[in-house]
C-alpha positions as CSV (number, residue, x, y, z in Angstrom):
1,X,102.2,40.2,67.6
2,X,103.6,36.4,67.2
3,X,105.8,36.8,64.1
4,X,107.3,33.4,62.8
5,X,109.4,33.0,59.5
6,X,108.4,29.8,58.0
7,X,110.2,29.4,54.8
8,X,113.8,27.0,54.9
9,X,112.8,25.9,58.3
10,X,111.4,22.5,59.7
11,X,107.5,22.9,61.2
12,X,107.8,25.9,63.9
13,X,111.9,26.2,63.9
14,X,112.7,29.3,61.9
15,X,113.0,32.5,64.0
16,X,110.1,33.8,65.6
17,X,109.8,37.3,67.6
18,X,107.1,38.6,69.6
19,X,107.0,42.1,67.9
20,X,105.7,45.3,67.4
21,X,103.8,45.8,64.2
22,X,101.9,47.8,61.7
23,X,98.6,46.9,60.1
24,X,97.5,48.7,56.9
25,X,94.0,49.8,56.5
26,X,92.6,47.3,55.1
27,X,94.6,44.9,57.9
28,X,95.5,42.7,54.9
29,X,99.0,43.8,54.9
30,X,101.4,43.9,58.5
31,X,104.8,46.1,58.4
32,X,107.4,44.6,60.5
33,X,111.0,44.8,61.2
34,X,111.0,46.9,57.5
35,X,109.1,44.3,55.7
36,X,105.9,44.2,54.1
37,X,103.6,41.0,54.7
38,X,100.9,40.8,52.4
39,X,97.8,38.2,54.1
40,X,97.4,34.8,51.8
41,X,96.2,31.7,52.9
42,X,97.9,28.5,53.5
43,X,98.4,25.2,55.2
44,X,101.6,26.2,57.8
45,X,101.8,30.3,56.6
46,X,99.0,33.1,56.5
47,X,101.5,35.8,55.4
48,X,104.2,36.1,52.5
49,X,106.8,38.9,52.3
50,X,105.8,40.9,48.9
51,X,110.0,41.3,47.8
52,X,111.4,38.2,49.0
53,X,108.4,35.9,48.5
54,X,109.4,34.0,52.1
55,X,106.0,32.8,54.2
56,X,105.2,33.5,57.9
57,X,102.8,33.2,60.2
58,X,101.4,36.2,62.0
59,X,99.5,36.3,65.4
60,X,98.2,37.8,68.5
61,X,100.9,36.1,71.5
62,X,99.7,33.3,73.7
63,X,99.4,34.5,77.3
64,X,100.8,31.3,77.8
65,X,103.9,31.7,75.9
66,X,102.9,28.5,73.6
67,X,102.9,30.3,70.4
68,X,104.5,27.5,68.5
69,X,102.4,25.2,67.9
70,X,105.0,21.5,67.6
71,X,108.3,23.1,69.0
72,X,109.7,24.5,72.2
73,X,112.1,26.7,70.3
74,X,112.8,29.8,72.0
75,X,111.1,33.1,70.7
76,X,113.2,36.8,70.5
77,X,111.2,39.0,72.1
78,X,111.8,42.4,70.8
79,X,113.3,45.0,73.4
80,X,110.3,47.7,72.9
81,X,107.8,45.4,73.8
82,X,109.6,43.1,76.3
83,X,107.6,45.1,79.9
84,X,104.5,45.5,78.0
85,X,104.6,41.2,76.9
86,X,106.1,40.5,80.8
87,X,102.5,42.2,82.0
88,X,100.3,40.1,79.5
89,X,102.1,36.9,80.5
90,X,101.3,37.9,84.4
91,X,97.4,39.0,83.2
92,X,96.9,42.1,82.5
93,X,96.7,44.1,78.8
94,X,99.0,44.3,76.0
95,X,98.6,47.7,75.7
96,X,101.4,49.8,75.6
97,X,102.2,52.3,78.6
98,X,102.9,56.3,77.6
99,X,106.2,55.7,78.5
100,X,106.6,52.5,76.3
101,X,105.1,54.5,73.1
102,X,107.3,54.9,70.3
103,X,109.0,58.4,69.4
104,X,107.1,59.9,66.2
């Protein structure tokens, strides 16, 4: 997923990863990097961090890298997904391979 922090940050400049995450059951609330995003709606943010109160945005990656929508800022891209968002760049699925699976 397209993880960007939008609060203290000028329109698409705060730090944005392309990440692993969790969804609850509901898929109202995402787990990432030990956070808890709970879903709200808003003009520039559709998620808000239940502890710290800071917004993001949350969303599937653009094949073509474009996630931001007014900046070219670069994007972290988080080691464990790195070959699996190379392959969905190039075409083919986001899916995971057994290999790339995290350790339970």
């Amino acid at each position: 997923m397209y993880v960007e922090l939008k609060t203290g940050h000028d329109i698409d400049r705060g730090p944005a990863w392309i990440s692993r995450v969790q969804f609850s059951k509901s898929g109202r609330t995402v787990y990432f990097h030990g956070r808890t995003l709970r879903h709200f709606r808003s003009f520039d943010a559709n998620h808000y961090d239940v502890e710290t109160r800071e917004k993001f945005w949350v969303s599937g990656p653009h094949r073509d890298g474009r996630d931001r929508r007014y900046s070219n800022v670069p994007v972290e891209v988080d080691p464990d997904v790195a070959a699996a968002y190379a392959r969905f760049r190039q075409g083919g699925s986001l899916e995971l391979t057994p290999s790339e699976e995290p350790a339970e």
